[in-house]
PDB file of N, CA, C and O in Angstrom, chain B, residues numbered from 101:
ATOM      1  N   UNK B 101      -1.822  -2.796 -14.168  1.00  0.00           N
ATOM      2  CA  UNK B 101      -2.470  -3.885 -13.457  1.00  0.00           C
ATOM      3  C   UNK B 101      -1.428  -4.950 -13.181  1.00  0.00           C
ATOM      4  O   UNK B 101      -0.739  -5.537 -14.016  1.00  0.00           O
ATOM      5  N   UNK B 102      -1.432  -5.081 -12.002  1.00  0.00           N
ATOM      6  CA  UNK B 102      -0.281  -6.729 -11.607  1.00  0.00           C
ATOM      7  C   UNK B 102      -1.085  -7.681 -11.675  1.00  0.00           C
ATOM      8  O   UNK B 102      -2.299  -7.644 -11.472  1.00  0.00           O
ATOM      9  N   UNK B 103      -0.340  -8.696 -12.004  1.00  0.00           N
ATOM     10  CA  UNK B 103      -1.117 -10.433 -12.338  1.00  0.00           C
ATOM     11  C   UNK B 103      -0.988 -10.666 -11.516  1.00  0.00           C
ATOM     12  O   UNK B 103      -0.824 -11.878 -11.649  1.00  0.00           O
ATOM     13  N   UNK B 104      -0.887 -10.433 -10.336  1.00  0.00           N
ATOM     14  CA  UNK B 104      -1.519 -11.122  -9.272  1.00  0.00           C
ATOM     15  C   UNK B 104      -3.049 -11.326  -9.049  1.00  0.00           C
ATOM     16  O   UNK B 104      -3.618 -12.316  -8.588  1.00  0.00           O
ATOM     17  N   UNK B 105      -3.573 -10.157  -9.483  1.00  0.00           N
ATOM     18  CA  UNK B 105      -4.566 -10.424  -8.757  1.00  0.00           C
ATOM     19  C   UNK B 105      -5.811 -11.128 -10.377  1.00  0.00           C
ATOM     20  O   UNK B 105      -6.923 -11.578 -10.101  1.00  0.00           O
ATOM     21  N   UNK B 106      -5.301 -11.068 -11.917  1.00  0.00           N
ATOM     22  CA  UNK B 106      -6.258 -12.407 -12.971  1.00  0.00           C
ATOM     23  C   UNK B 106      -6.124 -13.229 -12.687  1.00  0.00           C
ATOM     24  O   UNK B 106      -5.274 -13.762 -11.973  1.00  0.00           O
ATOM     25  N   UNK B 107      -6.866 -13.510 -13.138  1.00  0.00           N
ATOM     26  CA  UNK B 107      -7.727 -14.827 -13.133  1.00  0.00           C
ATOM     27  C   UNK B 107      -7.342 -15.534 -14.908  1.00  0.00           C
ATOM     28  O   UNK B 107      -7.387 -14.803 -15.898  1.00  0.00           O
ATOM     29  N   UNK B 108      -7.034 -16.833 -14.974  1.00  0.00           N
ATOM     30  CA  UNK B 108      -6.533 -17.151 -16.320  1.00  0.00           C
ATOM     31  C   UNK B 108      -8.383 -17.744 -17.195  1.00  0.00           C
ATOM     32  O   UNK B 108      -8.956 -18.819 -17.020  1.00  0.00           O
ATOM     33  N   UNK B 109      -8.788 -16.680 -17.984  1.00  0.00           N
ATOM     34  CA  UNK B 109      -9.760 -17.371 -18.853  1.00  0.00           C
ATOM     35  C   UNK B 109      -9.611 -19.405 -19.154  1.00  0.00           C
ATOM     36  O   UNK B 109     -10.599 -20.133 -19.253  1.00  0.00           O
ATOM     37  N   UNK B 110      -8.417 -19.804 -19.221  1.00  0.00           N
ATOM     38  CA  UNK B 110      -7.965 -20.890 -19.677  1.00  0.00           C
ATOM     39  C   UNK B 110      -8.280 -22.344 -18.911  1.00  0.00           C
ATOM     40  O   UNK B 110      -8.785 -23.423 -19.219  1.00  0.00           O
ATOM     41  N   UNK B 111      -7.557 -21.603 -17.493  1.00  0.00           N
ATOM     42  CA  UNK B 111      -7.573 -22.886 -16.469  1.00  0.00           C
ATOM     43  C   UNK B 111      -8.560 -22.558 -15.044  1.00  0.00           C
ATOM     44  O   UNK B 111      -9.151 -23.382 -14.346  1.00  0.00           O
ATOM     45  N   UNK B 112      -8.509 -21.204 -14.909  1.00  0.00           N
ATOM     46  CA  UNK B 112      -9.144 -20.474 -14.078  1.00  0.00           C
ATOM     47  C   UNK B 112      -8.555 -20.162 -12.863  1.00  0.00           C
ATOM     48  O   UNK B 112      -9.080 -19.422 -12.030  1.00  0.00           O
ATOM     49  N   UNK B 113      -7.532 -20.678 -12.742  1.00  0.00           N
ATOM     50  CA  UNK B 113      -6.277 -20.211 -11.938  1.00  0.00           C
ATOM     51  C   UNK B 113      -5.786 -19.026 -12.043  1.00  0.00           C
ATOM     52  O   UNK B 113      -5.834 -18.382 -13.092  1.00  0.00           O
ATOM     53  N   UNK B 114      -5.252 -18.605 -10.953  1.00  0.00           N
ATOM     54  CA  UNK B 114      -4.508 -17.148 -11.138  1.00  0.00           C
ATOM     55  C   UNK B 114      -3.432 -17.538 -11.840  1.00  0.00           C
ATOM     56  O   UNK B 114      -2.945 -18.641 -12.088  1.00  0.00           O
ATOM     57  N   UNK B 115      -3.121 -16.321 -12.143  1.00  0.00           N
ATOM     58  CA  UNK B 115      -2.182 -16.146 -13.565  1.00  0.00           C
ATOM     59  C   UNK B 115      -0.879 -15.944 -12.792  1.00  0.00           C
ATOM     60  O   UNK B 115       0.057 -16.137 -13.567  1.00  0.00           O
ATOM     61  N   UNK B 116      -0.426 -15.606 -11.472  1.00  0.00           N
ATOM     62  CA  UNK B 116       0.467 -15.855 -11.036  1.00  0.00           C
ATOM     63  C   UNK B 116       1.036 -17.321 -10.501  1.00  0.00           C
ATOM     64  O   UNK B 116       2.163 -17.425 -10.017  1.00  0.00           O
ATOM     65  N   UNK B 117       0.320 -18.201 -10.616  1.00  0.00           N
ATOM     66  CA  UNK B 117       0.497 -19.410 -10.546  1.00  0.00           C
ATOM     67  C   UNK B 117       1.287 -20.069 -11.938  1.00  0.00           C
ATOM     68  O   UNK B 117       2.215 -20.876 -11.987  1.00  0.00           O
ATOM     69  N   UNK B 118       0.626 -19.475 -12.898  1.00  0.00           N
ATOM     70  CA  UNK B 118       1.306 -19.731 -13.969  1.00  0.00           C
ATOM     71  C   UNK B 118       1.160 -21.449 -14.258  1.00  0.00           C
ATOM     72  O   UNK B 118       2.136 -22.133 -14.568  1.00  0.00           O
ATOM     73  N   UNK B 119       0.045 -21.893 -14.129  1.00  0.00           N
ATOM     74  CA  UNK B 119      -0.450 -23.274 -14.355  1.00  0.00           C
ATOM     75  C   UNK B 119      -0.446 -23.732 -15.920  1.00  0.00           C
ATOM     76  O   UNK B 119       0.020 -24.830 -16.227  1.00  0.00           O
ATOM     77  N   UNK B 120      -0.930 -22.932 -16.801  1.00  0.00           N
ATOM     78  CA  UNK B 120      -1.191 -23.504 -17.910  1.00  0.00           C
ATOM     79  C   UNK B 120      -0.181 -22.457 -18.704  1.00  0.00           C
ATOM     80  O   UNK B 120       0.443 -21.476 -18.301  1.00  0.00           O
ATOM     81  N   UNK B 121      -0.314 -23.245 -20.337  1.00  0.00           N
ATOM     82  CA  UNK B 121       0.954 -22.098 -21.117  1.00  0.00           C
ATOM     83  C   UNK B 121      -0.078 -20.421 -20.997  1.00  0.00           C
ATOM     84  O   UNK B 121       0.542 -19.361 -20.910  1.00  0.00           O
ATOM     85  N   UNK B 122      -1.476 -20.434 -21.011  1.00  0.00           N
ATOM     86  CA  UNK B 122      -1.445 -19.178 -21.550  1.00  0.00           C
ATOM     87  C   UNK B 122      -1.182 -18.442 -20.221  1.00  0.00           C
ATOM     88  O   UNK B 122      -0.860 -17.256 -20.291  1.00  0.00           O
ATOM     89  N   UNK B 123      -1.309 -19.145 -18.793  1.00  0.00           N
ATOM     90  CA  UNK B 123      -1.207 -18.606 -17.336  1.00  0.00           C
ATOM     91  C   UNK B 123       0.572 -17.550 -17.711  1.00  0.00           C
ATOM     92  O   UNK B 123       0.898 -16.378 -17.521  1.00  0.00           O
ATOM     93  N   UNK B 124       1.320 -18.827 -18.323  1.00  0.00           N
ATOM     94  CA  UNK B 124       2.683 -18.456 -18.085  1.00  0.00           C
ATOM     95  C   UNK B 124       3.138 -17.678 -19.137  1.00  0.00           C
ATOM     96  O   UNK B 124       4.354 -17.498 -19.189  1.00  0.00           O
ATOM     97  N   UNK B 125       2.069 -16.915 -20.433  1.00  0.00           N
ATOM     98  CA  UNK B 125       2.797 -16.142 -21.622  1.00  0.00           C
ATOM     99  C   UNK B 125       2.207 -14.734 -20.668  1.00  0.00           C
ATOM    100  O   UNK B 125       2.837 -13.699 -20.451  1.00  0.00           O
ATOM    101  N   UNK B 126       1.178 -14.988 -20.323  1.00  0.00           N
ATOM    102  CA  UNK B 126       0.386 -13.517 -19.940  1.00  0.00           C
ATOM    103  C   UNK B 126       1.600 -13.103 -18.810  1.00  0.00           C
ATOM    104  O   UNK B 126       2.158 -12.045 -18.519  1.00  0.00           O
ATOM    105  N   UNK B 127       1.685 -14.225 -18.428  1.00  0.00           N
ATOM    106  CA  UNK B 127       2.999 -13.308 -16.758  1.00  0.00           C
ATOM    107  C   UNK B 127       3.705 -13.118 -17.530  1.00  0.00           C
ATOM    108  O   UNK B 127       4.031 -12.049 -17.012  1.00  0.00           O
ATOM    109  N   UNK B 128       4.500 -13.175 -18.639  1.00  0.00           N
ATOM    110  CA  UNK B 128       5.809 -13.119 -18.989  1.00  0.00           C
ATOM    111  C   UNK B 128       5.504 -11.748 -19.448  1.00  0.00           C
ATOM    112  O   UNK B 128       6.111 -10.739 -19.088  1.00  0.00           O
ATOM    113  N   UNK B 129       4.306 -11.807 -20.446  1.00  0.00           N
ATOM    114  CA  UNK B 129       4.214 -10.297 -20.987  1.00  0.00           C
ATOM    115  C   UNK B 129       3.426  -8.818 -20.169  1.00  0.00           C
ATOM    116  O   UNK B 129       3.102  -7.652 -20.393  1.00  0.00           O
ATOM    117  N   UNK B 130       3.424  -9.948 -19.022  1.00  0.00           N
ATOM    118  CA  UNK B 130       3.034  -8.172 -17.753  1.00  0.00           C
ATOM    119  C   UNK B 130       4.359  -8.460 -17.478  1.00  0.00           C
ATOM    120  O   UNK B 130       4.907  -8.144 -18.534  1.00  0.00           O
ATOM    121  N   UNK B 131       5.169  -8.834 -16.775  1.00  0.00           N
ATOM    122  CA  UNK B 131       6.423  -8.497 -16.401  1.00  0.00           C
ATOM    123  C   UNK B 131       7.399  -7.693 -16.995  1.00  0.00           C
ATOM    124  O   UNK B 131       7.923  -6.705 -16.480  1.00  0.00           O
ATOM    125  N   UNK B 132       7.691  -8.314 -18.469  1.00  0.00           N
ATOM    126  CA  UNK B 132       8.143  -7.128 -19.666  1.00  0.00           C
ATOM    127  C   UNK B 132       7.537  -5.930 -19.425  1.00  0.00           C
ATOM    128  O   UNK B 132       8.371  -5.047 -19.626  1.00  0.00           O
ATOM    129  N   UNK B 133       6.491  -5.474 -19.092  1.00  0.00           N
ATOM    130  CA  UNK B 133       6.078  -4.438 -19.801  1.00  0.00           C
ATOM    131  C   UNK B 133       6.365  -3.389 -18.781  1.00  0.00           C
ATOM    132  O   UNK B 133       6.463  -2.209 -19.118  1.00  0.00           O
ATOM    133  N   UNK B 134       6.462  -3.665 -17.909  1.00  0.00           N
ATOM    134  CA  UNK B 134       7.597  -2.505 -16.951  1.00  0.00           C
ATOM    135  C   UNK B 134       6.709  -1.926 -15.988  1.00  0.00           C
ATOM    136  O   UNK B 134       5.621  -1.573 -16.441  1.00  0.00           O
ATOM    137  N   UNK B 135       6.895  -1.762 -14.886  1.00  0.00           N
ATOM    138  CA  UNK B 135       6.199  -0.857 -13.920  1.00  0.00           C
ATOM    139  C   UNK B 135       5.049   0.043 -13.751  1.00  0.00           C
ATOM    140  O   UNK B 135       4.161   0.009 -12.900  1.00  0.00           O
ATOM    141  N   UNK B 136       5.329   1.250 -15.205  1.00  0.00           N
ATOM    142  CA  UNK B 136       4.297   2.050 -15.449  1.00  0.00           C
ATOM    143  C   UNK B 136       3.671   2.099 -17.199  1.00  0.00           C
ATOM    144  O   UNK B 136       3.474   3.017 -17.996  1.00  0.00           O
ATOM    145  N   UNK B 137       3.484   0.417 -17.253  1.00  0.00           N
ATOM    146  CA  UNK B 137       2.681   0.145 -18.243  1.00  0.00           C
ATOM    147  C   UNK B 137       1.459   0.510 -17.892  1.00  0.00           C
ATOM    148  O   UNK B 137       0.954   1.365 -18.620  1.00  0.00           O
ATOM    149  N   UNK B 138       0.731   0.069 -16.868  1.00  0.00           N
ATOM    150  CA  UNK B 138      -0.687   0.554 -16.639  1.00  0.00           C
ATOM    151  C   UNK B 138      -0.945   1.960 -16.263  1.00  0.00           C
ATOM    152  O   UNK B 138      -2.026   2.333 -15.806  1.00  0.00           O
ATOM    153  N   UNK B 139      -0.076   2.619 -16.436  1.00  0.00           N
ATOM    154  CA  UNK B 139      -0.551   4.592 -16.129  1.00  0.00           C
ATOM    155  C   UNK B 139      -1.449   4.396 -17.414  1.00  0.00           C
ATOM    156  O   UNK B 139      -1.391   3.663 -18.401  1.00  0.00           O
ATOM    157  N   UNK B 140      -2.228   5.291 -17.000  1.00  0.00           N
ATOM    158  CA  UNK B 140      -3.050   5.883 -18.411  1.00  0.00           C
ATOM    159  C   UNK B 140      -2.216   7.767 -19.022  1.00  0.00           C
ATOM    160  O   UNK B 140      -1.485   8.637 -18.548  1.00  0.00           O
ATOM    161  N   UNK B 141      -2.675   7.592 -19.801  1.00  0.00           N
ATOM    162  CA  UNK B 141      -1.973   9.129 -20.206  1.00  0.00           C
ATOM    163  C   UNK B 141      -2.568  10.290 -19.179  1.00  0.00           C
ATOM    164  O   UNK B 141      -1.875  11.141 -18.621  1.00  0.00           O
ATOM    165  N   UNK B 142      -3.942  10.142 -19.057  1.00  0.00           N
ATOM    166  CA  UNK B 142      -4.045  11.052 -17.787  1.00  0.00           C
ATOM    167  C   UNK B 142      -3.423  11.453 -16.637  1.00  0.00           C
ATOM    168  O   UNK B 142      -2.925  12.519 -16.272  1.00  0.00           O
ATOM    169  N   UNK B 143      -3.567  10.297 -16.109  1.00  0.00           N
ATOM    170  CA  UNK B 143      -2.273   9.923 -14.876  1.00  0.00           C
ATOM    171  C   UNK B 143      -0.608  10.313 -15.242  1.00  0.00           C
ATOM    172  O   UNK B 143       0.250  10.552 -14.393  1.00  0.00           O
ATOM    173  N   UNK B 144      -0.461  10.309 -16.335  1.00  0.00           N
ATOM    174  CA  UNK B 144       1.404  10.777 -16.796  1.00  0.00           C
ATOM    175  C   UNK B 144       0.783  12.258 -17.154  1.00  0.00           C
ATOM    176  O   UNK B 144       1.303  13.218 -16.584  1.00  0.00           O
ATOM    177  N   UNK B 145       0.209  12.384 -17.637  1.00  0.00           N
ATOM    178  CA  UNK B 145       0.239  13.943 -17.616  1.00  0.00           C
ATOM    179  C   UNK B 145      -0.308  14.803 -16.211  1.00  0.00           C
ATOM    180  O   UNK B 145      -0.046  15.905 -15.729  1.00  0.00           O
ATOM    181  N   UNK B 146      -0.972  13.966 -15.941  1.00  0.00           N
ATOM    182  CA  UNK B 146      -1.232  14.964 -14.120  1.00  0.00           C
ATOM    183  C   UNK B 146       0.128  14.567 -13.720  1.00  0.00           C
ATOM    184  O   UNK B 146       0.574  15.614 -13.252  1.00  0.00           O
ATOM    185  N   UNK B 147       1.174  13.558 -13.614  1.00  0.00           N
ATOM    186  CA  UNK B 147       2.187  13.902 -12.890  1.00  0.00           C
ATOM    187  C   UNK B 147       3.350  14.878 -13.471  1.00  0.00           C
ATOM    188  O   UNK B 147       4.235  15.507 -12.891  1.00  0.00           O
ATOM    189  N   UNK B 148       3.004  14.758 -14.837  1.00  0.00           N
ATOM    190  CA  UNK B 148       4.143  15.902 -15.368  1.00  0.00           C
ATOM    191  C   UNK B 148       3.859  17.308 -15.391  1.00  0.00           C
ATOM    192  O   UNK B 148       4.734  18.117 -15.700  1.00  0.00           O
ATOM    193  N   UNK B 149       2.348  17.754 -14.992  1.00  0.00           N
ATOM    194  CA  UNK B 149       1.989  18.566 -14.563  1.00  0.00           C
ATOM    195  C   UNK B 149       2.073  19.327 -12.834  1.00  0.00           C
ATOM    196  O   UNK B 149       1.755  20.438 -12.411  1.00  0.00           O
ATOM    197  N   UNK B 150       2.641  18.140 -12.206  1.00  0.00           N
ATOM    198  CA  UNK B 150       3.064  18.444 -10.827  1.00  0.00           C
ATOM    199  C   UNK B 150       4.065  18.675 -10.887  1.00  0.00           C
ATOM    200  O   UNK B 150       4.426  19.707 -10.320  1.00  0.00           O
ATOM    201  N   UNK B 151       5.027  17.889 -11.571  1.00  0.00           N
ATOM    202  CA  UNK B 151       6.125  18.112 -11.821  1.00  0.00           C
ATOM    203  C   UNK B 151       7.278  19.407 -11.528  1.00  0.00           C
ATOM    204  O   UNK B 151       8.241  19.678 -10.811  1.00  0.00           O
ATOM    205  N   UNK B 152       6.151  20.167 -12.992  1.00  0.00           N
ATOM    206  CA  UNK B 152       6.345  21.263 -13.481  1.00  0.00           C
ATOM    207  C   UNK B 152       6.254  22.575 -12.387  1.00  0.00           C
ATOM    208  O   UNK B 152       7.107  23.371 -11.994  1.00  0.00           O
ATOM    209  N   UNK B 153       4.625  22.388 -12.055  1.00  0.00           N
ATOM    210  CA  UNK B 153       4.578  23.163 -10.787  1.00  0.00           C
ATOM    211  C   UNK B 153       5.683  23.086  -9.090  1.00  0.00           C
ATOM    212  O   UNK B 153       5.954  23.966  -8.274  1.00  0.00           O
ATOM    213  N   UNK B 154       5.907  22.195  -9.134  1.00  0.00           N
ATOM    214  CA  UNK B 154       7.038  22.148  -8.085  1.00  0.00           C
ATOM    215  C   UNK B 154       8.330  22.523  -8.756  1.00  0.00           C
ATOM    216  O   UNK B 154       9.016  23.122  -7.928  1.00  0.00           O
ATOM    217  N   UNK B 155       9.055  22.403 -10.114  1.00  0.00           N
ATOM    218  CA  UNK B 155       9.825  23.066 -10.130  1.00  0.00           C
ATOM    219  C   UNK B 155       9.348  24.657 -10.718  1.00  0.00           C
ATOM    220  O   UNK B 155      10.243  25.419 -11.084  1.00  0.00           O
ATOM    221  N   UNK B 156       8.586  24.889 -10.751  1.00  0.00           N
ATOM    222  CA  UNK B 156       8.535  26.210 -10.877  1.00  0.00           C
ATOM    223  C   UNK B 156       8.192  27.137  -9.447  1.00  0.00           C
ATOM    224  O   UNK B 156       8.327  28.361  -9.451  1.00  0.00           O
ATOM    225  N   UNK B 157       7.803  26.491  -8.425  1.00  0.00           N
ATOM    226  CA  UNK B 157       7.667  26.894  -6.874  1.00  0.00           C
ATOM    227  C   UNK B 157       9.012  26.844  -6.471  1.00  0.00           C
ATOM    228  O   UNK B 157       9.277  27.565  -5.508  1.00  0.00           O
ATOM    229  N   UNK B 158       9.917  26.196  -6.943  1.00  0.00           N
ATOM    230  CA  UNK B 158      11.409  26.109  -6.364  1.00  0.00           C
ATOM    231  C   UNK B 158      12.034  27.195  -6.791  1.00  0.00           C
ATOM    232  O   UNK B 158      12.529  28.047  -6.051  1.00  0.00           O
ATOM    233  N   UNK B 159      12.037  27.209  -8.147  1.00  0.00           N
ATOM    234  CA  UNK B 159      12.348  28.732  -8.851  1.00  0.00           C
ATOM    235  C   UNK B 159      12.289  29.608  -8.360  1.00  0.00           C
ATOM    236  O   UNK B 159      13.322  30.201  -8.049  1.00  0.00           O
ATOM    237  N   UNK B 160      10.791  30.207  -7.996  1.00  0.00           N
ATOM    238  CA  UNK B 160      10.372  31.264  -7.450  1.00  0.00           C
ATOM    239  C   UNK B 160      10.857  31.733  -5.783  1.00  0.00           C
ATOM    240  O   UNK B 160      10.826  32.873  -5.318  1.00  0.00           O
ATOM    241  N   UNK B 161      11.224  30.684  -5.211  1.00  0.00           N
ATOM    242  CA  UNK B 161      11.162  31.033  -3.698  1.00  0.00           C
ATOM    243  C   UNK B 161      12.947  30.615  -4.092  1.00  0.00           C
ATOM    244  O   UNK B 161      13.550  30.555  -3.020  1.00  0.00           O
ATOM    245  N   UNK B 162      13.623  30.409  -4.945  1.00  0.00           N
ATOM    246  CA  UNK B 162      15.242  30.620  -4.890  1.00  0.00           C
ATOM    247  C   UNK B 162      14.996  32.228  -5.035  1.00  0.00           C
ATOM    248  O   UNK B 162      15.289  32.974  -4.101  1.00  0.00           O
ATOM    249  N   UNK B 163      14.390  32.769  -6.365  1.00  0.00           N
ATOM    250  CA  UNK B 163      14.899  34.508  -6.614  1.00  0.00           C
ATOM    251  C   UNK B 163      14.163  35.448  -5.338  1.00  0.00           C
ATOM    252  O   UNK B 163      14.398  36.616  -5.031  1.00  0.00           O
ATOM    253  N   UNK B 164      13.185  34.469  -4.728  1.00  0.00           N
ATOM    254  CA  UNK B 164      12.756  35.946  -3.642  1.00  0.00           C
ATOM    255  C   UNK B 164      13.795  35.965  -2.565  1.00  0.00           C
ATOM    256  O   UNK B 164      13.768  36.836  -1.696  1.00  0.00           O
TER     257      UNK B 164
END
């Protein structure tokens, strides 16, 4: 989830505004948390499951 789009319980401002301290701890600690903090494990395992299948389709159509 990007902070753009909370809402701060605190001030009621978006949290990308970063108005109040808790506006500006919550951005600090979505930003840390990196890109694909919000995958769920489902979502990382369906992609490592595509993954897999495309390199194993590559495999197959190198030996034919």
């Amino acid at each position: 989830m990007t902070y753009d789009r909370l809402v701060c319980a605190n001030c009621a401002g978006p949290v990308s505004e970063g108005r109040c301290a808790v506006c500006r701890a919550s951005r600090e600690r979505l930003q840390q948390s990196g890109p694909f903090a919000g995958l769920s494990l489902a979502a990382v395992l369906t992609v490592l499951v595509l993954l897999m299948a495309a390199v194993a389709l590559v495999a197959v159509n190198q030996t034919a």
